[in-house]
C-alpha positions in Angstrom: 40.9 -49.1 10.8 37.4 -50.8 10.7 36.0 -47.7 12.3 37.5 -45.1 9.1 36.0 -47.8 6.4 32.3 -47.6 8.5 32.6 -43.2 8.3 33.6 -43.6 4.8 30.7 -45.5 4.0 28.5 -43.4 5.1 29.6 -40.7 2.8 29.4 -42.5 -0.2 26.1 -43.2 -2.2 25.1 -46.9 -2.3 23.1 -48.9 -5.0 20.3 -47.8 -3.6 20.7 -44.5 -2.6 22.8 -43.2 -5.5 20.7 -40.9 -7.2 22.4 -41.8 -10.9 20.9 -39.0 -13.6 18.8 -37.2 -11.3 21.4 -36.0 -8.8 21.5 -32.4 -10.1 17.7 -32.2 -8.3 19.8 -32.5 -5.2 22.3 -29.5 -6.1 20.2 -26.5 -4.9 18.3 -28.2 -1.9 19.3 -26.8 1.1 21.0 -30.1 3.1 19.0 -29.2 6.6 17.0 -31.9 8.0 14.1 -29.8 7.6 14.4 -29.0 4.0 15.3 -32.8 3.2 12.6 -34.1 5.1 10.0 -31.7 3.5 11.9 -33.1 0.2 11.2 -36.3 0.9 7.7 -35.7 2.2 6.6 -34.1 -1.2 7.8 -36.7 -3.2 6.7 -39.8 -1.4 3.5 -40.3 -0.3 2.7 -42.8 1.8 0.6 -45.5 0.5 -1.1 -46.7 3.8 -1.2 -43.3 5.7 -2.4 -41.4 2.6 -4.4 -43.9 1.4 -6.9 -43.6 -0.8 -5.4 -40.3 -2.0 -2.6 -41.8 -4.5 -4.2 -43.8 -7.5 -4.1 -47.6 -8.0 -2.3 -47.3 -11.0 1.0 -46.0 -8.9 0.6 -48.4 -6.3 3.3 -51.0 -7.8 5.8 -47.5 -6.9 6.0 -49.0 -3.5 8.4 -51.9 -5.2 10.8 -49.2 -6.3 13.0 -49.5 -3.4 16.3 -47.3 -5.3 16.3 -43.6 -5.3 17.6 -43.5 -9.2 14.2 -45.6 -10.0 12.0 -43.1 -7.2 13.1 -39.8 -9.2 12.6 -41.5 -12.7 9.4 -42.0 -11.1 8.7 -38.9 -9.7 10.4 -36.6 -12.7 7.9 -38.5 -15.0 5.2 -36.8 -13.4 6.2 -33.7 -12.0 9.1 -32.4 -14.3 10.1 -29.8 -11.9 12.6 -29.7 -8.8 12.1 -31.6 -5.7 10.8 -28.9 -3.6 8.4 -27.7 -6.0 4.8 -29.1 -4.1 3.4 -31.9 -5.9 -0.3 -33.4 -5.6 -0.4 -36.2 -3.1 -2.2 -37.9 -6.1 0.9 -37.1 -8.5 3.5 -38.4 -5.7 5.6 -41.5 -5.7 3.6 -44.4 -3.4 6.0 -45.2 -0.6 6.8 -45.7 2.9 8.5 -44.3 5.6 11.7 -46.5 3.7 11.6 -44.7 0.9 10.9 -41.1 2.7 14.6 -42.0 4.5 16.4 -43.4 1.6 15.8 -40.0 -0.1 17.0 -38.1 2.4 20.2 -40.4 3.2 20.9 -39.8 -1.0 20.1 -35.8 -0.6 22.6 -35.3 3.1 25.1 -37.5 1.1 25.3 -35.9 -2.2 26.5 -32.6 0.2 28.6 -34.9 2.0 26.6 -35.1 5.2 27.8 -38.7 6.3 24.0 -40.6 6.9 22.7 -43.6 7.3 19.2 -45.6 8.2 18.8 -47.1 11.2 15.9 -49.6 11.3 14.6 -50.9 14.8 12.2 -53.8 14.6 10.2 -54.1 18.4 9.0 -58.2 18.1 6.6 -57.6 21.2 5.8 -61.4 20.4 9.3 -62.4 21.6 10.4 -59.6 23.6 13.5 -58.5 21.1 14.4 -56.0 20.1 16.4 -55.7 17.2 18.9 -53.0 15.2 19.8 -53.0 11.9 21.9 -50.5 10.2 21.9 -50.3 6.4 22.2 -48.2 2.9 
């Protein structure tokens, strides 16, 4: 029974990934990992790796953290659908968080069941941890 309840979570949109308003941007994207991850990709830029390219005046975007909030974001500045290429100056600053929670909230709104799996190496202390979540 436990098993069922984990499948079926991973199905539905969370807090976080639930794309509220903005989930008709998801409708005509083609639910392939490579189309998502492009997706994702042109939306987000990330603020380290692409740095200095995004302006300070976006950086607080990395706070955002819930897709509904990263598409307000995004649509503000780029009225247009997801896959339309956007300036790396124009994209939402994010990280490789916020490149995944997009594409868990595109696969699910197609009902592709996904989820994030984070793996943290501590070379410090020689564990290695797992931590599923969203």
């Amino acid at each position: 029974m436990a098993i069922e309840a984990a499948v079926v979570d991973h199905a539905r949109q969370t807090k976080y990934s639930d794309p509220g308003e903005w989930s008709a941007l998801f409708d005509d994207m083609d639910p392939t990992v490579e189309a998502v991850s492009a997706m994702a990709g042109n939306v987000v830029a990330h603020y380290r790796a692409q740095a200095p390219e995004p302006p300070e005046s976006s950086q607080g975007d990395i706070s955002l953290r819930w897709v509904a909030a990263i598409l307000d974001t995004d649509q503000r500045r780029n009225p247009q659908p997801l896959t339309v290429e956007r300036a790396v100056s124009n994209r939402v600053q994010g990280c490789c968080r916020d490149h995944t929670l997009l594409a868990v909230s595109a696969l699910r709104h197609h009902g592709i069941l996904s989820c994030r799996l984070t793996i943290h190496d501590h070379v410090s202390s020689g564990v290695i941890r797992a931590r599923r979540a969203w």
